[in-house]
N, C-alpha and C positions, 0 to 999 in steps of 0.2 A: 504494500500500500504506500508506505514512504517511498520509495523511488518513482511510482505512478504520479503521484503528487506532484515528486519534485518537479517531472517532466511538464508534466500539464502547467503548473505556476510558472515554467521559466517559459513555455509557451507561449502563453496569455503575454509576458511583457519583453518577449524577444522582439518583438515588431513594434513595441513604443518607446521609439529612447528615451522621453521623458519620464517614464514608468522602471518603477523598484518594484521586488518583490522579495519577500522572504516566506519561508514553512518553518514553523517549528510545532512541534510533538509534546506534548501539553503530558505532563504525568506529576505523579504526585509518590512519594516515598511511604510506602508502609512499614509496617512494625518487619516484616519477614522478609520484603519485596517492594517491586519497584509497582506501580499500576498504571498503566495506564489510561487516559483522562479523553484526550483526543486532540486533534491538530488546531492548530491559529495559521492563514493562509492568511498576509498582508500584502496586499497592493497599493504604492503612492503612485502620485501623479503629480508634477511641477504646476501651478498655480494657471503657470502659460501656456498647457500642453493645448496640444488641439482637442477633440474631445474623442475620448475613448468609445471603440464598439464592444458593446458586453457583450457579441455572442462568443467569444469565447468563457468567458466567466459565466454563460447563460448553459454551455455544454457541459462545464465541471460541477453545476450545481447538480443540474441532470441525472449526470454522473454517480455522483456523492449518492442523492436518493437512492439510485437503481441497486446501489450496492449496499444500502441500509443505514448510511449517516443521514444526520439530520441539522445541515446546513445549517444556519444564521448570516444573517446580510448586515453588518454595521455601514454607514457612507454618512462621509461627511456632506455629500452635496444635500442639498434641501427639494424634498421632495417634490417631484410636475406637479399643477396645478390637473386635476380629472378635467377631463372632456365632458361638455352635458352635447349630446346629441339634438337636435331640432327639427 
């Protein structure tokens, strides 16, 4: 799974130079062992980028479902205003 990741995240921001990305593997120390928790996938973007197309972060979420995680989306942009139809 962590190498699948890594691939898919360096994907995602191989084609935006102004785009960073890191994975890191979230765990937590127990009494006997180590456990694991699950991944943090960060993507930035420079303030001046042009604007990014999520379908590749829209395939890895996909992804993630099919295979039994259960995503979360933080963004700092502020969310579109809904469309009312007429």
């Amino acid at each position: 799974m962590e190498r699948w990741l890594n691939e898919e995240v360096t994907r995602i921001y191989d084609g935006v130079p102004e785009m960073t990305g890191c994975l890191w593997r979230l765990s937590r120390e127990g009494i006997d062992d180590e456990t694991g928790v699950g991944w943090q996938i960060e993507l930035c973007m420079a303030s001046s980028a042009s604007p990014f197309d999520h379908k590749g972060l829209t395939e890895l979420l996909r992804d993630l479902r099919l295979v039994g995680v259960e995503p979360s989306v933080l963004s700092e942009e502020a969310p579109s205003a809904p469309t009312v139809a007429r």
